[in-house]
C-alpha positions as CSV (number, residue, x, y, z in Angstrom):
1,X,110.4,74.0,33.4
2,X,107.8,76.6,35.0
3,X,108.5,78.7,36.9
4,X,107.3,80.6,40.1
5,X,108.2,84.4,41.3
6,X,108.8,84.1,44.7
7,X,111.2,86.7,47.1
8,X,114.8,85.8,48.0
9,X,116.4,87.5,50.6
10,X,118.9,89.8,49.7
11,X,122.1,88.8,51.6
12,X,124.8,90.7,50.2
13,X,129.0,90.6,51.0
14,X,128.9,94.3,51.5
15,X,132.5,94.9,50.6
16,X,131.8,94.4,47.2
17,X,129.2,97.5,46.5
18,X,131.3,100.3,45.6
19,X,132.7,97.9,42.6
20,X,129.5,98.7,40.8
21,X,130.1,102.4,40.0
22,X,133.4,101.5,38.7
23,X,132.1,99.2,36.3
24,X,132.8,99.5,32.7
25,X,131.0,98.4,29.3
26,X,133.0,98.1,25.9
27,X,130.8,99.6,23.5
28,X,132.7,98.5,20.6
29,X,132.6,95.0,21.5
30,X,128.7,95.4,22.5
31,X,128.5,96.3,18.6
32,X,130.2,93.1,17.5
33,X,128.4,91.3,19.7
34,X,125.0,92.7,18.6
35,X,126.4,92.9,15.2
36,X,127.0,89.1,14.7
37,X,124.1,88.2,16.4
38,X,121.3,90.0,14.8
39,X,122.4,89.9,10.8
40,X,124.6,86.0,10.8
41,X,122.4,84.4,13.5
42,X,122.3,80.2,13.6
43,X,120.1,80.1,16.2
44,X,116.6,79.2,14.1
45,X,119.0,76.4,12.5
46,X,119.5,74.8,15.7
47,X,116.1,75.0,16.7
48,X,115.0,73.3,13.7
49,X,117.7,70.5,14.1
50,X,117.1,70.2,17.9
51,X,113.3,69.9,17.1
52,X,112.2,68.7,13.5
53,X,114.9,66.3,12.8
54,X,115.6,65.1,16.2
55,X,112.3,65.7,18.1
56,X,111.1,65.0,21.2
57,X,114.3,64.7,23.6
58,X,113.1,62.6,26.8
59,X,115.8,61.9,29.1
60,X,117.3,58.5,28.8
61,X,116.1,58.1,25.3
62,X,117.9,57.3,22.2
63,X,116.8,60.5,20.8
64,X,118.3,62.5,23.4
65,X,121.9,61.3,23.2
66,X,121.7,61.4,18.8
67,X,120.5,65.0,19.5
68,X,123.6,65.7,22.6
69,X,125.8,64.2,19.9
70,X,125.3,66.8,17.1
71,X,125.0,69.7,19.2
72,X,128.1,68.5,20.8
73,X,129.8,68.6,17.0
74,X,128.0,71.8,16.5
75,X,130.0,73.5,19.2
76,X,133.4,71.9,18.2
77,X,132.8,73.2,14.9
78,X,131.9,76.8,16.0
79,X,134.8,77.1,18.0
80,X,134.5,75.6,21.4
81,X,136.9,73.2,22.9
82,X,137.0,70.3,25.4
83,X,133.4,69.6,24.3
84,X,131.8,66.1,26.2
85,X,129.2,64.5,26.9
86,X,129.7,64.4,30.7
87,X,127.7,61.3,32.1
88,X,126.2,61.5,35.8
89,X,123.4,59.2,37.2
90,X,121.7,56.7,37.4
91,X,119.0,58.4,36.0
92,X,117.1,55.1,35.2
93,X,115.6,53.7,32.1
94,X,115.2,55.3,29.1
95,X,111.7,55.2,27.3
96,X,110.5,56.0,23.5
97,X,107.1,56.1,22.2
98,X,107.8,54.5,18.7
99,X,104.0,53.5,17.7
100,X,100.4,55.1,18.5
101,X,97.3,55.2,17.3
102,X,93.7,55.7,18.8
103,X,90.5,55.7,17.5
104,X,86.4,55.1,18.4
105,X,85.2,52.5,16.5
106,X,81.7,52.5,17.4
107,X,79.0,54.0,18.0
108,X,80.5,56.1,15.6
109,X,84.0,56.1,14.1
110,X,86.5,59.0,14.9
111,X,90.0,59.3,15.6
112,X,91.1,60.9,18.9
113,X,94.3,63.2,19.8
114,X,95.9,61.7,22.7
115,X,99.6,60.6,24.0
116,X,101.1,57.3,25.6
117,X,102.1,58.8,29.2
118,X,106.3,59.0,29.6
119,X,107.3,55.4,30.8
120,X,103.8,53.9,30.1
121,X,103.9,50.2,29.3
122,X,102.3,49.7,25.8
123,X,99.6,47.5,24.6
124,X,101.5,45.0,22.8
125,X,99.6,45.3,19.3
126,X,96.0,46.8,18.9
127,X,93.7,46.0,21.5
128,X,89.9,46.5,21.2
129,X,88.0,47.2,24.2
130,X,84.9,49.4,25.8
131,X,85.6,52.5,28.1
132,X,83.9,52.9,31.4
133,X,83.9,55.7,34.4
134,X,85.4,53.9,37.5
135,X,86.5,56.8,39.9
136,X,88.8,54.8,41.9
137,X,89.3,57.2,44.7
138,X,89.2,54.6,47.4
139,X,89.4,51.7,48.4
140,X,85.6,51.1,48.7
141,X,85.4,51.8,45.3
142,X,88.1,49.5,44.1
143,X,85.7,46.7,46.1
144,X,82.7,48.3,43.9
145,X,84.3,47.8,40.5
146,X,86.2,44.5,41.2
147,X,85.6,41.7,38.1
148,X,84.0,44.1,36.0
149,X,86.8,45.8,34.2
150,X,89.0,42.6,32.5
151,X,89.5,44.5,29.0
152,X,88.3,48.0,29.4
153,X,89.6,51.3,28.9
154,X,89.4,53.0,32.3
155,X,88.0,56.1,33.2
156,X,89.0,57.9,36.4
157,X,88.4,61.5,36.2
158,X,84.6,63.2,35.4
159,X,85.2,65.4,32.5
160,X,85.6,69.2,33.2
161,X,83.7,72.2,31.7
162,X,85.6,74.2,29.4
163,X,85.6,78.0,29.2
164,X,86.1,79.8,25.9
165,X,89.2,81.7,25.7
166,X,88.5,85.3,25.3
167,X,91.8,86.3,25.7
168,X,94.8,86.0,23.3
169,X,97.0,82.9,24.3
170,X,99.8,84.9,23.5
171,X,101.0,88.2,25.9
172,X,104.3,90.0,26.3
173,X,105.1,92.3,29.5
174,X,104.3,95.9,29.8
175,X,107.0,98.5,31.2
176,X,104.4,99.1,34.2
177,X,104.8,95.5,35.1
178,X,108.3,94.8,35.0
179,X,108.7,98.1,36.9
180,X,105.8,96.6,39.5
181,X,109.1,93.6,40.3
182,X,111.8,96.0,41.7
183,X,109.1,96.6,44.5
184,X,109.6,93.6,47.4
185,X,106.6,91.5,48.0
186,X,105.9,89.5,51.3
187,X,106.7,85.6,51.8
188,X,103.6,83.9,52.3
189,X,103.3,81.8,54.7
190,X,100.5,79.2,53.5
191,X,97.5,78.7,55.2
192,X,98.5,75.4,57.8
193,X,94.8,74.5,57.7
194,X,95.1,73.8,53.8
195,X,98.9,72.7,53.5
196,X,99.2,68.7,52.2
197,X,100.2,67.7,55.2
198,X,103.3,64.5,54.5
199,X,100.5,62.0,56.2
200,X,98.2,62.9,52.9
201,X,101.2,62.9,50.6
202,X,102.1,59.1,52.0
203,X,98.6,58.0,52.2
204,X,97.9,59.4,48.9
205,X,100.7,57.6,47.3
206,X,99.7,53.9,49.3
207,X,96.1,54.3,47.8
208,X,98.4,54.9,44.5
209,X,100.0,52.2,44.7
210,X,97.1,49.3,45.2
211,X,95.2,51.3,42.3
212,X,97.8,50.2,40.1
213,X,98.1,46.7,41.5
214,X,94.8,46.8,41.6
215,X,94.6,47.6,37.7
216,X,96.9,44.6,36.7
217,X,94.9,42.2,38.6
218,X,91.9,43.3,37.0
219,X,93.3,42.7,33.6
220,X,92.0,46.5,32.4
221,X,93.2,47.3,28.3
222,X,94.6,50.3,29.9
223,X,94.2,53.9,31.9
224,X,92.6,56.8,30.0
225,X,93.7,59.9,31.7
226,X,92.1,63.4,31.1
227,X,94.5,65.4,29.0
228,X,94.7,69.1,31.0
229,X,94.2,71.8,28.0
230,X,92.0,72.7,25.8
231,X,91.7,73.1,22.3
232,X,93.2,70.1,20.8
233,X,96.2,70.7,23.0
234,X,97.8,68.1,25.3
235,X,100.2,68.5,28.7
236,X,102.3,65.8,29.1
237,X,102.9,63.8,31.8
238,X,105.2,60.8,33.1
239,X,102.8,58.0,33.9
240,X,105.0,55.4,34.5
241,X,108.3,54.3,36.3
242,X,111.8,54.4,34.9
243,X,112.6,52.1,37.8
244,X,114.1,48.9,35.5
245,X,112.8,46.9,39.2
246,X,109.0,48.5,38.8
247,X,106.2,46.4,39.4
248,X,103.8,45.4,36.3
249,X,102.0,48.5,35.2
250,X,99.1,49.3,32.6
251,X,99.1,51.6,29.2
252,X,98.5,54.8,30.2
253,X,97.0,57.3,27.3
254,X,96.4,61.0,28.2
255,X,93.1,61.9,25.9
256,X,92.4,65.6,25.0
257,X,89.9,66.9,26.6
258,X,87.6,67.1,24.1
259,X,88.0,63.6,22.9
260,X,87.8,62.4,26.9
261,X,84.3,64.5,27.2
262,X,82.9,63.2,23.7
263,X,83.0,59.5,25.1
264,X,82.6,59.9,28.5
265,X,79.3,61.9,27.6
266,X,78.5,59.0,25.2
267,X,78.3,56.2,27.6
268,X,77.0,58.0,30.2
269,X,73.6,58.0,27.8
270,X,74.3,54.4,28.2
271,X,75.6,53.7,24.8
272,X,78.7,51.8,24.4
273,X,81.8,53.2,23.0
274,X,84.7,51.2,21.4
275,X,88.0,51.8,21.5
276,X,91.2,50.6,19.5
277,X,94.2,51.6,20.9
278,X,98.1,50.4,19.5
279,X,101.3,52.1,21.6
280,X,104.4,50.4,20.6
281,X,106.3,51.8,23.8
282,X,110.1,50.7,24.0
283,X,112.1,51.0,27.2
284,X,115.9,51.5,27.3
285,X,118.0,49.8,29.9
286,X,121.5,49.2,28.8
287,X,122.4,52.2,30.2
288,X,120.6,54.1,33.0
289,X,122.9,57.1,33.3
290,X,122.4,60.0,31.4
291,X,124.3,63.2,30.3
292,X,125.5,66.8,30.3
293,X,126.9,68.9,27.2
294,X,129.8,70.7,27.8
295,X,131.9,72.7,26.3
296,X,134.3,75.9,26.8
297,X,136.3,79.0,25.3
298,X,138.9,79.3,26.7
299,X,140.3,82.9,28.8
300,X,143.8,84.6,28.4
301,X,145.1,85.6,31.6
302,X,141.9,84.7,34.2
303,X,141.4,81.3,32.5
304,X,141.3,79.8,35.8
305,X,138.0,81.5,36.8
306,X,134.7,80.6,35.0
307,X,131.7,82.2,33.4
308,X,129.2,79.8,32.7
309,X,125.8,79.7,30.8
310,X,123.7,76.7,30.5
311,X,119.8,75.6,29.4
312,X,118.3,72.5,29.8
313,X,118.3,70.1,26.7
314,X,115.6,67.5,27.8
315,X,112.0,67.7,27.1
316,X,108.4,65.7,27.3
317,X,107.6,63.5,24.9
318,X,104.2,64.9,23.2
319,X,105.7,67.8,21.3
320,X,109.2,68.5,20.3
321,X,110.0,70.8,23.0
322,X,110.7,73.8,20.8
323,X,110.0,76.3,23.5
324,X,111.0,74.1,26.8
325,X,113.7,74.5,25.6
326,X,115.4,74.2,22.6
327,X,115.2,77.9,22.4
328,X,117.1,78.1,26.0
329,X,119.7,75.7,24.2
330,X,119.8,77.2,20.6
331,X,120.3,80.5,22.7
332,X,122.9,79.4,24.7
333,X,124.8,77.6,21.8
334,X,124.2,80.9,19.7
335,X,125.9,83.2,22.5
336,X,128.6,80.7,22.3
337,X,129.5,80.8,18.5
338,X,129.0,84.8,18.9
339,X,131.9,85.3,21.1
340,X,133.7,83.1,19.0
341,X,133.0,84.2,16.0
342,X,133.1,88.2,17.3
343,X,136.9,87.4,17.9
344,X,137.1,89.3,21.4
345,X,138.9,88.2,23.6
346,X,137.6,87.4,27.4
347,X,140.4,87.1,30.5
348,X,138.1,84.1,32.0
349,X,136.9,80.7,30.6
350,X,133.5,80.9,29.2
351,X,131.6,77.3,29.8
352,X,128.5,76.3,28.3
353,X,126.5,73.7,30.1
354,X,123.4,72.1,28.3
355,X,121.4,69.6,31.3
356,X,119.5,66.6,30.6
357,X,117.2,65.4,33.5
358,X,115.9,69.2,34.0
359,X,112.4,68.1,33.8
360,X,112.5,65.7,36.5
361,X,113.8,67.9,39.0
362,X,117.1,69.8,38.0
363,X,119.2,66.4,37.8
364,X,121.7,67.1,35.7
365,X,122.5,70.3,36.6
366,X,122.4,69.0,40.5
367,X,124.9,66.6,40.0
368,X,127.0,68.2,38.2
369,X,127.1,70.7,40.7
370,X,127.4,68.3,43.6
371,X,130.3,66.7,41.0
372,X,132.2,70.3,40.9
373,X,131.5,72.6,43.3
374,X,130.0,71.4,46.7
375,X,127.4,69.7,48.0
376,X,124.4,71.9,50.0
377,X,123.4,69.1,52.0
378,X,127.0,70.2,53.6
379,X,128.0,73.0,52.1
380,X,131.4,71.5,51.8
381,X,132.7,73.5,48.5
382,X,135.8,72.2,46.0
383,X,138.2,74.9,45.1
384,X,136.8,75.4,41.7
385,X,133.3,76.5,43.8
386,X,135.4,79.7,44.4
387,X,136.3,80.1,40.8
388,X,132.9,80.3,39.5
389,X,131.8,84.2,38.5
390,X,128.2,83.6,37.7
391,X,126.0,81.1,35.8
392,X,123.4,82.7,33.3
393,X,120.0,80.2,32.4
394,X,117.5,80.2,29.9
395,X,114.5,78.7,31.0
396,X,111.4,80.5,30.1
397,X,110.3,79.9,26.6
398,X,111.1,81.6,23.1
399,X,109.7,85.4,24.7
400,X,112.8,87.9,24.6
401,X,114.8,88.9,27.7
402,X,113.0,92.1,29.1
403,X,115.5,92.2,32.1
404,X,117.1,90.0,34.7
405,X,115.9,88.2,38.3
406,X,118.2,89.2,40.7
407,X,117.7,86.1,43.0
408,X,118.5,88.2,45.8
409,X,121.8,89.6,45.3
410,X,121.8,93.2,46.0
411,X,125.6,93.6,44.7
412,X,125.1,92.6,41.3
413,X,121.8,95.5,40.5
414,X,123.8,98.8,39.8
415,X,126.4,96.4,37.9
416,X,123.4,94.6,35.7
417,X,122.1,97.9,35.3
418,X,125.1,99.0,33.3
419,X,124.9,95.9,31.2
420,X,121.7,96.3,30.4
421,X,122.1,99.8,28.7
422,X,123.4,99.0,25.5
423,X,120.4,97.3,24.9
424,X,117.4,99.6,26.5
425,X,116.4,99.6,22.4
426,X,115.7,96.0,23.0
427,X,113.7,96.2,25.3
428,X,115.7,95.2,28.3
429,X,116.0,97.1,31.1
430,X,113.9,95.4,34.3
431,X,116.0,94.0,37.4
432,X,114.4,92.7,40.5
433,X,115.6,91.6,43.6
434,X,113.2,88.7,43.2
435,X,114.1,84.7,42.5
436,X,112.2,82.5,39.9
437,X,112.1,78.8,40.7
438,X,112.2,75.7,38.8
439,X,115.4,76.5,36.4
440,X,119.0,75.1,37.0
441,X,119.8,78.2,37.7
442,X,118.9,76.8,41.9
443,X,121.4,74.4,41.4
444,X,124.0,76.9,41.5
445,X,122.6,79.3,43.6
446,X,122.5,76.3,46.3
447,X,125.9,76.1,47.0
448,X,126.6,79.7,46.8
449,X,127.5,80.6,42.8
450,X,125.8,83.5,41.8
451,X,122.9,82.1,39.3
452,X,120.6,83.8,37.3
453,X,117.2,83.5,35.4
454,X,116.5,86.4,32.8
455,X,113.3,87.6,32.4
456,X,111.4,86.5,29.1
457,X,108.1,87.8,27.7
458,X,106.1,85.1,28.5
459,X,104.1,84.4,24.8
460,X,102.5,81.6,25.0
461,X,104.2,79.7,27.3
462,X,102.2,79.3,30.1
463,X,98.9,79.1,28.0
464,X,99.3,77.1,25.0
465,X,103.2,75.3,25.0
466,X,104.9,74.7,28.2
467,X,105.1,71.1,28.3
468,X,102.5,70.4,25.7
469,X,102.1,69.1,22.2
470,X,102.0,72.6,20.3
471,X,105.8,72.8,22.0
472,X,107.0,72.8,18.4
473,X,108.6,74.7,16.0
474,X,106.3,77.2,14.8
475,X,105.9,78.5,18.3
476,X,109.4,79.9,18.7
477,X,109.8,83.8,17.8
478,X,112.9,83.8,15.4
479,X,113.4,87.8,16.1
480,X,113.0,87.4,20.1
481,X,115.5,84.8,19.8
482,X,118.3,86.4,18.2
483,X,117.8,89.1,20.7
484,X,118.4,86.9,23.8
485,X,121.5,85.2,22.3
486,X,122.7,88.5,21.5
487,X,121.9,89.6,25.4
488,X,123.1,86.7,26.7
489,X,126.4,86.7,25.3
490,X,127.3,90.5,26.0
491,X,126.4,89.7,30.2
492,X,128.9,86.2,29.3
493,X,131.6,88.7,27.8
494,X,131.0,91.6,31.0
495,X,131.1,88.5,33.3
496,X,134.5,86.9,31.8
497,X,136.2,90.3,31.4
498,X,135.5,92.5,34.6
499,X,138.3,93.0,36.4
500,X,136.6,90.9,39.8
501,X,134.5,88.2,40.0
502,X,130.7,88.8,40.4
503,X,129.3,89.6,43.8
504,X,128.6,87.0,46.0
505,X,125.4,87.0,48.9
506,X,126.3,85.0,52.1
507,X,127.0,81.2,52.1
508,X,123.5,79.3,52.3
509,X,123.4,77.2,55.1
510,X,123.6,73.4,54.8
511,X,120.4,71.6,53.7
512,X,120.6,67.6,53.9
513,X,117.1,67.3,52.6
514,X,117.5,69.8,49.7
515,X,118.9,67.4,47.1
């Protein structure tokens, strides 16, 4: 999921500064940590299983819950007990793209990179068909185009002009900025002239809504929808319902860019263009829950009280979400067989949490939360809320951990600090007061568990993979990714053995709308 630096207050429970400058690191287990990590590393394995042999993991899919299933057995082999598969939901129908080709078959015959859209209906065998620009941005424009589009492929969106990319797609931080986040920035505000007011957002989604219809009355072959990116790359999208009650719908295909410009350029010279599409699309709704991974190592005398670590297992459908985030999972999984494998011993439980639903707004790590801890639409906490240290996510891509958002929690700075020593040579050592959104790390942080983001190079993430169809493989930085499992799992051992629980900041208020 991307994310977004934004400025949490820093509401801190005072009483538990001066436990920072008593805080102690075990360099001899930060050796068999590193140790293990760096020279017997698994993590590239998993990758590769969680992306070439089981792919693309949407939600709800069969896919998802083959892939759940073997990293469940990977963790049981490598140590960890009570592993599950913890259902929550309904999540709603699961979806697989199973079939899918497209290609111009006249004036000129080519072959074009594009995608079904997530949920999109399919076309039920080939189906032959000329494309035509209909902006349908109204209803007056509906009126303008009505019986003339029975088999078409539809247009919507004028092509765009594309740039060339001067700059590499692939970046890591410098020292200078990730000193530049320990200084505060200001909240914006927003402009109230340009905010999308909730009378746009409703009215935008009614003209929505009687486009579609309008669609299936027509009869159209289906929706062509410009692919955001450039250079052959795709961004996926959900372009249909996993409502099993939805109304009649039409294919979806998102296009590349180049490919949408190519023929909308064509017939706007006034010469036809043909298109063959066939999407075998197969919906899945047996069972519209979905799941959480879970698994633990068990503490000696503390095993009450909780460390956790967790990374979202989902993806989109277009690539085999390598970098978003089978890396966060392959980390995760990796820190876990490390302190396992390291022998040390930790005084509190060590839980690893891998969430499906992630990509459609945190939903598996929301309700496990709401399952275990509390509820922020109350704030009503269960006794295990209190038991929680911290939870540490992986979110960001394959870059390597440079350092550590704070999300506000002054306490936990001079005590990260220390943590962070060992591995200065790594190239972590930024902290910052600061919160990044859009990880599951919110989920916790909502009902008052200390959460945490780290702070990853970003690569290419926000340029070339984040939720695209180069999120494969190749993309992931095998030496980056040893280093964060490494990282990760020494902050999961401080966590689990300090003598006190983490810091906490002040009790959020309750939110009914925020779930």
């Amino acid at each position: 999921m991307r994310s977004v630096i934004r400025l949490a207050l820093p509401l801190l429970l005072v009483a538990a500064l001066p436990l920072a400058a008593q805080e102690k690191v075990n360099s001899a287990a930060m050796d068999k940590i590193r140790n293990e990590g760096l020279y017997k590393s698994q993590v590239m394995d998993v990758v590769s299983y969680l992306t070439d042999v089981y792919g693309a993991r949407l939600t709800g899919s069969p896919t998802t819950k083959a892939a759940g299933q073997w990293a469940a057995e990977w963790l049981t082999k490598n140590g960890a007990q009570n592993v599950k598969m913890e259902s929550w939901g309904p999540f709603g129908r699961g979806w697989t793209n199973d079939r899918f080709s497209a290609n111009v078959i006249s004036p000129t015959r080519y072959s074009i990179i594009a995608y079904p859209g997530a949920w999109s209906v399919g076309t039920n065998g080939p189906v032959t068909g000329d494309v035509v620009m209909a902006p349908l941005d109204s209803e007056s424009d509906m009126a303008k185009f009505k019986g003339t589009l029975r088999g078409k492929w539809v247009m919507m969106t004028p092509t765009q002009d594309l740039p060339a990319n001067f700059n590499a797609f692939a970046s890591r931080y410098t020292d200078g900025f990730l000193d530049s986040l320990a200084a505060p920035v200001p909240v914006s505000q927003g402009n109230p002239a340009t905010l999308f007011s909730t009378a746009n957002r409703v009215a935008a989604q009614m003209l929505a809504l009687k486009r579609s219809q309008f669609l299936v009355n027509e009869g159209v072959a289906g929706v062509l929808q410009y692919g955001r990116g450039d250079e052959g790359t795709v961004f996926a999208a959900s372009t249909g319902s996993r409502d099993p009650n939805a109304s009649a719908s039409v294919p979806t295909i998102i296009v590349a860019s180049e490919h949408y410009g190519r023929m909308a350029r064509t017939i706007a010279k006034g010469i036809p263009v043909k298109l063959e599409i066939d999407a075998k699309n197969t919906f899945y709704d047996q069972d519209l829950n979905s799941f959480n991974i879970i698994g633990e190592l068990p503490g000696t005398d503390k095993k009450d009280e909780v460390v956790m670590l967790g990374a979202h297992f989902d993806s989109w459908q277009t690539g085999t979400g390598a970098t978003d985030n089978a890396a966060g999972s392959a980390v995760m999984m990796e820190a876990m067989r490390i302190l396992k494998a390291s022998g040390l011993p930790m005084r509190r439980t060590v839980r690893i949490a891998l969430w499906t639903g992630e990509e459609q707004g945190l939903l598996g790590s929301r309700a496990y939360v709401k399952e275990h801890f509390g509820d922020p639409a109350t704030m009503q906490s269960t006794t295990q809320q209190s038991k929680v240290s911290a939870y540490f996510n992986v979110d960001n891509g394959t870059g390597a951990i440079r350092g550590i958002y704070q999300q506000g929690n002054a306490g936990v700075g001079p005590i990260f600090e220390q943590w962070m020593q060992p591995f200065a040579d790594l190239g972590m050592h930024a902290k910052t007061m600061r919160n990044t959104t859009g990880t599951d790390h919110l989920s916790f942080d909502a009902v008052g568990i200390p959460g945490f983001q780290f702070i990853q190079d970003p690569i290419e993430y926000g340029t070339r993979t984040h939720h695209s169809n180069q999120d494969v493989y190749e993309r992931v930085q095998a030496n980056d990714m040893m280093k964060n499992a490494v990282i990760v799992a020494a902050f999961v051992y401080n966590a689990a053995n300090r003598d006190e629980l983490l810091p906490r900041k002040e009790l959020p208020k309750p939110r009914p709308a925020a779930f």
